[in-house]
N, C-alpha and C positions, 0 to 999 in steps of 0.2 A: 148644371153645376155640380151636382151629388154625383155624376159618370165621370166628369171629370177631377173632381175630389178623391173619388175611390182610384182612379185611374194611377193620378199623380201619390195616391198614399200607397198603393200598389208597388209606383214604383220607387218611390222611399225604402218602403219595406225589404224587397229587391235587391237594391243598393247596399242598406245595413247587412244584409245577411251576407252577400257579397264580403264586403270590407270584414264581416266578423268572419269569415272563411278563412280570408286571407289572413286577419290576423293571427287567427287560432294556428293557421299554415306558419309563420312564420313565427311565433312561438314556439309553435313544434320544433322549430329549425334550430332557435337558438336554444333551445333546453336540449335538445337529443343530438348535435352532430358540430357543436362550437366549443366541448369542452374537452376535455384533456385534464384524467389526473395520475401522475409519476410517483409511482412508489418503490422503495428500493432500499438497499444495502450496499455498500463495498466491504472488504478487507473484512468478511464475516472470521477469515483466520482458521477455520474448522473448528467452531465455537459453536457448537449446537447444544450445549448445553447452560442454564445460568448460571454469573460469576459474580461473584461481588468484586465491584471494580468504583473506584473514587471518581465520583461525579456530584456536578450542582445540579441538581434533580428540579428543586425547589427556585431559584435562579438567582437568588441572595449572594452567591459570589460565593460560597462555600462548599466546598467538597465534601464526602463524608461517603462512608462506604456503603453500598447497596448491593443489593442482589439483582443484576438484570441479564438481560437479553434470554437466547432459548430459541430455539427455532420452532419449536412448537407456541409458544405466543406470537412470533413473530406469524405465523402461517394464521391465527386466530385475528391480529388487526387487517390481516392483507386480507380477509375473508368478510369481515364485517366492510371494508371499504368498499367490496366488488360489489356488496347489496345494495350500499349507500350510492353507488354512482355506475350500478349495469352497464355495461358495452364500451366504460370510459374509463377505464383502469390499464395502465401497465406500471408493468411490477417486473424492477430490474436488476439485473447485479452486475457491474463494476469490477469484478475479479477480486484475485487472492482468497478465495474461499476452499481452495484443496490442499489444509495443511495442519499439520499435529494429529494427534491423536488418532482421531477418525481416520482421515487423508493417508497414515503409516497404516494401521491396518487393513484397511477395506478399500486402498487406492483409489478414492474416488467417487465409489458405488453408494453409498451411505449419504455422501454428502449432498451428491446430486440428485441422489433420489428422493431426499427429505425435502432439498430445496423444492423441486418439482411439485411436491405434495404440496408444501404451504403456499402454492401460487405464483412461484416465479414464472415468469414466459417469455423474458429477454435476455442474454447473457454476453456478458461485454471479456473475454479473458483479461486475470490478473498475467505478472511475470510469475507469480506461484505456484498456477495452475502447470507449471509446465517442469516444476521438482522435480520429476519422475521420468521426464522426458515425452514427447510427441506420442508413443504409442501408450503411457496408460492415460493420458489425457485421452486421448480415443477410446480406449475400454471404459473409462467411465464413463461418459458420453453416450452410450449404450443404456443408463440408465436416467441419462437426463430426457424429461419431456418439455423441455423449454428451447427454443430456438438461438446456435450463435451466431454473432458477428466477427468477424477475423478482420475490417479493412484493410489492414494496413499488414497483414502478416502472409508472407509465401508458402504457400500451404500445397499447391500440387506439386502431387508424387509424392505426397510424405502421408501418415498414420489418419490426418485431418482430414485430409481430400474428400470434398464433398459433405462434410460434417459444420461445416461454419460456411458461413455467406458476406458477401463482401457488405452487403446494406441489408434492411430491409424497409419495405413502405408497408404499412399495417392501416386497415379503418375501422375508425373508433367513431359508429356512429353517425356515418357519412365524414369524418373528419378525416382530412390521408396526413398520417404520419412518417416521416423519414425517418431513419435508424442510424448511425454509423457506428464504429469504435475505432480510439486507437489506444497503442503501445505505448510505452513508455520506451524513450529512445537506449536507455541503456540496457534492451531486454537480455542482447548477447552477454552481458557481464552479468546480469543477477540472476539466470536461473539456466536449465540445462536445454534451451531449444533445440539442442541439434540440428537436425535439418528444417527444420521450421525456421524462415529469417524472416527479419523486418521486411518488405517490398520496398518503402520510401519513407520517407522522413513526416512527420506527423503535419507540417502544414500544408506541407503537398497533400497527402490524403484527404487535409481536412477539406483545401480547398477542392478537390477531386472530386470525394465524396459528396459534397454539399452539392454540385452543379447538377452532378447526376440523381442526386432524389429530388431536386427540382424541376429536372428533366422529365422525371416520373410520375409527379402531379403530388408529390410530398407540399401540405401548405404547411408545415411546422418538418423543420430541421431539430431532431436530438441527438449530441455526440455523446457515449456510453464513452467514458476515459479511463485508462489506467495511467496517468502523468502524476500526480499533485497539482493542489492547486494553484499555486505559481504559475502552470505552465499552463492550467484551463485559462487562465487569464491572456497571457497572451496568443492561447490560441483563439479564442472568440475576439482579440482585439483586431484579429488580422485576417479576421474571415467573418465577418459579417453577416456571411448567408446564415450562421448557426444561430438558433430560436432559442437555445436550451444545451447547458452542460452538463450532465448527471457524473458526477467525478468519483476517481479515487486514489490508491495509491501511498497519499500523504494523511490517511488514518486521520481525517480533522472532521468536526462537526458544523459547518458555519452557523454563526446564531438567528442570522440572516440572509436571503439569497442576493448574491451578490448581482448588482444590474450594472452589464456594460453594454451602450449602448439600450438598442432596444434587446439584448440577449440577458439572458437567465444564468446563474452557476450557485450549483449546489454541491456535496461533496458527501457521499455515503459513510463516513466514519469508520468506526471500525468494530469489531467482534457484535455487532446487532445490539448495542443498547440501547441504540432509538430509531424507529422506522421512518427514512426520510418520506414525506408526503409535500409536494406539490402540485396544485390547482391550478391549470392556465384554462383562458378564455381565447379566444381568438376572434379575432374585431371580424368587421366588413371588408379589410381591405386584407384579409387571411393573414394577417399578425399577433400575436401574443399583446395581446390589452394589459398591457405591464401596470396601470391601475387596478386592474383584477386580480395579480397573481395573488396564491393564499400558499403558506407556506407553515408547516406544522415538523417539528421533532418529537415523536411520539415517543415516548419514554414506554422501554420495554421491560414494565416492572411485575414485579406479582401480583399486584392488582389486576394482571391481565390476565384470563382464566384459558389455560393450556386449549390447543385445538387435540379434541380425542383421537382423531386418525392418527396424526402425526404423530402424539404421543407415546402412541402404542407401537410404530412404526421405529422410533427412537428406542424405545425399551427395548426391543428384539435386538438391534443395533450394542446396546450398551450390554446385555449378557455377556458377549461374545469379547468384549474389549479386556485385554491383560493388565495386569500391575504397572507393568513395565515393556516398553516395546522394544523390542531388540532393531535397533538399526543399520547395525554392524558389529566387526571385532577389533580389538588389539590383542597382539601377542607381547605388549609391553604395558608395565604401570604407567599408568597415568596419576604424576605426584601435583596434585594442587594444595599443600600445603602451603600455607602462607612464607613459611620461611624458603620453600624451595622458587615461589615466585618471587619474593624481595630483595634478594639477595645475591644473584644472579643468573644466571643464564638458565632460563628453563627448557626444558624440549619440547614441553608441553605447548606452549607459550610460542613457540620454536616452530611448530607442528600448526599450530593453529595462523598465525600470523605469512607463511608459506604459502597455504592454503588459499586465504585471501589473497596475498601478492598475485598467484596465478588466475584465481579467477578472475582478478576487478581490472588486472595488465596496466596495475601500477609500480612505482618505480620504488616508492618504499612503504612500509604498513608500522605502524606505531602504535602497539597499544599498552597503558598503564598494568602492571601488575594486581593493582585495583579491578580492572575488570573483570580479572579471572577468579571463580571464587570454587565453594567444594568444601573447599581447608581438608581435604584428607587423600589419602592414596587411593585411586579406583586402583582393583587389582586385573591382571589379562583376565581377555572374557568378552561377555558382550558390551558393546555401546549402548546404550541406552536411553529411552527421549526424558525419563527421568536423569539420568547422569548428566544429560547434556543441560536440561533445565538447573540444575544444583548449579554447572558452572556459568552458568549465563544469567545468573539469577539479577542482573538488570536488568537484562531485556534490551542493553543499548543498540539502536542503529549503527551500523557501519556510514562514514562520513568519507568520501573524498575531497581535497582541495591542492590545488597550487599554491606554492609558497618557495621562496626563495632559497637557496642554500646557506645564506648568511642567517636565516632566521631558523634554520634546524640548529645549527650549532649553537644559538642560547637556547631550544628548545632542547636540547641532549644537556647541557650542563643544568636545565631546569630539573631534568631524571637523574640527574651525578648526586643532586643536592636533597633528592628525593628516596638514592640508595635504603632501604631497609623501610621503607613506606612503600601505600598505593602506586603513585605517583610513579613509583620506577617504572620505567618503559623499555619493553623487550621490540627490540625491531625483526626485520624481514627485508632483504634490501639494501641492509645498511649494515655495518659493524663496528665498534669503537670501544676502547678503554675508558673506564674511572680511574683516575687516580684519587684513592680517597686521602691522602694526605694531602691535597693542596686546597686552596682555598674553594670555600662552596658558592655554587650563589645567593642570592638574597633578594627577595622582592617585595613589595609591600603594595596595600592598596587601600585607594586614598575611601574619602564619605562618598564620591560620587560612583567608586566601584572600579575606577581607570586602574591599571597595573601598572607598577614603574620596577627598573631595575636597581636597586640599590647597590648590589657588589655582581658584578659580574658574571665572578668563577670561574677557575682553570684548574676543573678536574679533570673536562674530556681531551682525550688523545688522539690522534692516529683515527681519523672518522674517512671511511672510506665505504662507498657504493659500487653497488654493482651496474655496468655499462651493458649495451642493447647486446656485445659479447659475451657477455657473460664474465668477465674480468672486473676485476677489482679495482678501482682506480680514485684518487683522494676526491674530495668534497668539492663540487666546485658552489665557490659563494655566491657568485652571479648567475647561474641558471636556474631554471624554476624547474621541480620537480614534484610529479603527479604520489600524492601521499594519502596514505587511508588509517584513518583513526575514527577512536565512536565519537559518538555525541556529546556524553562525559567532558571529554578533553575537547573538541571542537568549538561547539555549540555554547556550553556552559562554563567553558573555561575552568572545567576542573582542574585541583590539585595545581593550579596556578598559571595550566595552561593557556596564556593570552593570546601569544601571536597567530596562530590559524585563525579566530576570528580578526583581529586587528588587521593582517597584512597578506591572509592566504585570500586566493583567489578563486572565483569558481567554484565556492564550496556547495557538494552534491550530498543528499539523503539518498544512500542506494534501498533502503526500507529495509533491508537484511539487518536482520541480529546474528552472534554469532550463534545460536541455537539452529538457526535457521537454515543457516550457511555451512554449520555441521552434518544436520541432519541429512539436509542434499546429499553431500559429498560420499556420507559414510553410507549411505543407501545405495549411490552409484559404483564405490569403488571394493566397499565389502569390509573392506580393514582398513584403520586407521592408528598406524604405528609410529611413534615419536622416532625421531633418531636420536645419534647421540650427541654431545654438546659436540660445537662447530666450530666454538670461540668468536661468534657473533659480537658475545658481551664476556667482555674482559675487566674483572676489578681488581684491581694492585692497593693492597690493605695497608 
């Protein structure tokens, strides 16, 4: 009986070490190769330095000015995170990070370098990174040690070739991760790709891409975006296979990650004032355990103590940066005087609004004299990313929308009634007289905020557009015509402007300001010279 006591506790004993093997085996498993965490930025802007920028910090719903972001803090939480969770971090960017200051001087070298340092090791391109065109995107590139993704962008035989990859599968700890990116479809209109084109349309990619890294043994799909988030939504609505959207584009912070579906969407903000941080789990049946996700906005404040490489690395960088950055010439003034924009036809105004028509290949461009600002004469000379700041001192987005012809003609008698204000609108596209002696119009708006017409107005005259000829030809009421104006006026319905949001159609955020869209142009072309008046805008006093 004692032989076989020992026998059968022998083999108890056995058994338990067994099962605790195993457990301890499959603990190991689910601690070291089922977790996944995403850390990141978009639309960093060339913000490597901190800014005091109005944010609810606190989460009270109140704004209040802080000092944040820094790429050197930012490279200090991405550092303490890799401790926190070894071999289970990436850490990614979203694009729009080659631009201002740094971006004009050191094309690139500065920013990617820095990035590199503070721990990036994925890179999704902005439409910004390509300002400068395909080949200094490639020189600076030379100084990134992070890995890109191009899916969606035609890259052989150009500057890129062999510098971005269409996916990538990465293991994080026995865990196989898929990689994609894409574009934002209007990349030919916002920035200067040249030979670099889109290859397809972003839900072809998306669903392209997804098949093939789960072809590849990818158990979690993440699509690196340059869209807004609008559009991450309907792409993970329509594609399924995606785990995870790490976004950007549309410069937003969500308070929450948005679940559609069993998929994830987060959205990298913009200039670094919070480091996106998400936590996924991945079940037994290799899914994202949407019970598990954990999802943090690290606020990037001075309470976060600078990383010393990087900072020192940024100082050598900042010696070398000028007052003012030359980004071209004029051989003509530049008058933004308020009375030379109120009052009628500016060249300036003129120049700038041109500029746009051609690159966005719309039909007319609108924007208030309010947005141009300065109030003083630059004289010939260089351009400058401070001159250009003074006049863009918004910061507004450029907006497209469809809208009818019947609805610009109260929109031009809204700018007749607006003569000697913001409000006045210098077009691009378009031409027409004020009669300022005839009647103005008049609108008013009720408690709930609705605009109504109270007098009509029949100041505007003679409103005639230009045809895919090139010719001149009257207003037609019933067609709809592709128009670009900011946010101001769109969005907000400044200076009384309703009908774009009311009745325009297809209204688009291209993410360009005009500083932005300045900058480009006057870096590409060298000189940026007004012409002389054209008689666009005609007032009869």
């Amino acid at each position: 009986m004692k032989a076989r006591f020992r026998n059968r506790s022998t083999m108890f004993s056995l058994l338990f070490l067994s099962l605790l093997v195993v457990s301890c085996a499959t603990t190991h498993i689910n601690n070291t190769s089922r977790e996944l965490t995403i850390l990141g930025t978009a639309d960093l802007q060339g913000q490597l330095e901190p800014t005091v920028r109005q944010l609810d910090l606190d989460g009270d719903g109140t704004k209040e000015g802080h000092l944040v972001g820094g790429i050197s803090r930012i490279a200090s939480l991405v550092a303490n995170v890799k401790v926190e969770k070894p071999g289970k971090v990436a850490v990614v960017s979203t694009g729009d990070d080659l631009m201002n200051r740094y971006f004009h001087t050191y094309k690139g070298r500065a920013i990617f370098h820095l990035l590199s340092e503070a721990g990036y090791d994925i890179y999704a391109f902005g439409n910004h990174e390509f300002d400068k065109g395909p080949q200094a995107l490639s020189d600076a590139l030379k100084h990134a040690g992070f890995q890109c993704i191009c899916s969606d962008l035609s890259v052989k035989n150009t500057p890129l070739d062999g510098l971005c990859q269409p996916w990538l599968v990465r293991d994080y700890e026995g865990l196989k991760v898929g990689f994609f990116s894409l574009m934002t479809e209007d990349f030919p209109f916002v920035t200067s790709g040249k030979e670099v084109k889109l290859a397809r349309g972003n839900l072809e990619t998306a669903r392209w891409a997804a098949k093939e890294l789960r072809k590849r043994g990818a158990e979690i799909v993440v699509a690196l975006t340059h869209l807004g988030y609008q559009r991450d939504y309907e792409i993970v609505e329509a594609v399924p296979e995606i785990d995870v959207i790490f976004g950007g584009h549309s410069h937003e912070y969500l308070p929450n990650p948005v679940r559609v579906g069993k998929a994830v969407i987060v959205n990298g903000g913009e200039k670094g004032s919070f480091l996106v941080r998400l936590d996924l789990v991945v079940d037994s049946n290799g899914r994202v355990d949407g019970d598990k996700v954990q999802y943090q906005l690290i606020p990037v404040t001075s309470d976060v103590v600078p990383d010393a490489n990087v900072d020192a690395f940024l100082a050598q960088y900042q010696k070398s940066l000028p007052k003012a950055i030359v980004l071209g010439h004029t051989e003509v003034e530049w008058n933004m005087t308020d009375y030379a924009l109120r009052y009628g036809e500016s060249v300036v105004a003129d120049l700038v609004n041109d500029l746009m028509r051609e690159k966005f290949h719309v039909d007319i461009v609108l924007n208030n004299a309010g947005a141009f600002r300065g109030n003083r004469i630059y004289q010939p000379g260089p351009v400058t990313d401070v001159m250009l700041r003074e006049i863009d001192e918004f910061s507004n987005y450029a907006y497209t929308v469809d809208i009818k012809g019947q609805y610009i003609k109260d929109i031009l008698e809204r700018s007749a009634a607006s003569f000697g204000r913001g409000g006045f609108l210098h077009p691009s596209g378009l031409r027409y007289t004020i009669d300022l002696k005839e009647t103005a119009q008049k609108i008013s708006q009720n408690d709930a905020g609705q605009w109504t017409v109270d007098i009509p107005g029949e100041r505007v005259k003679q409103i005639q557009v230009l045809d895919e000829n090139g010719q001149w030809v009257q207003l037609d009421q019933e067609k709809t015509y592709c128009v670009l104006s900011n946010s101001f006026i769109v969005k907000q319905q400044g200076d009384g402007y309703f009908w774009f949001k009311r009745y325009g159609q297809n209204i688009n955020n291209t993410y360009s300001t005009f500083y932005s869209i300045l900058a480009e142009l006057a870096a590409s072309r060298g000189s940026l010279n007004p012409a002389s008046p054209d008689g666009r805008l005609t007032a009869i006093r």
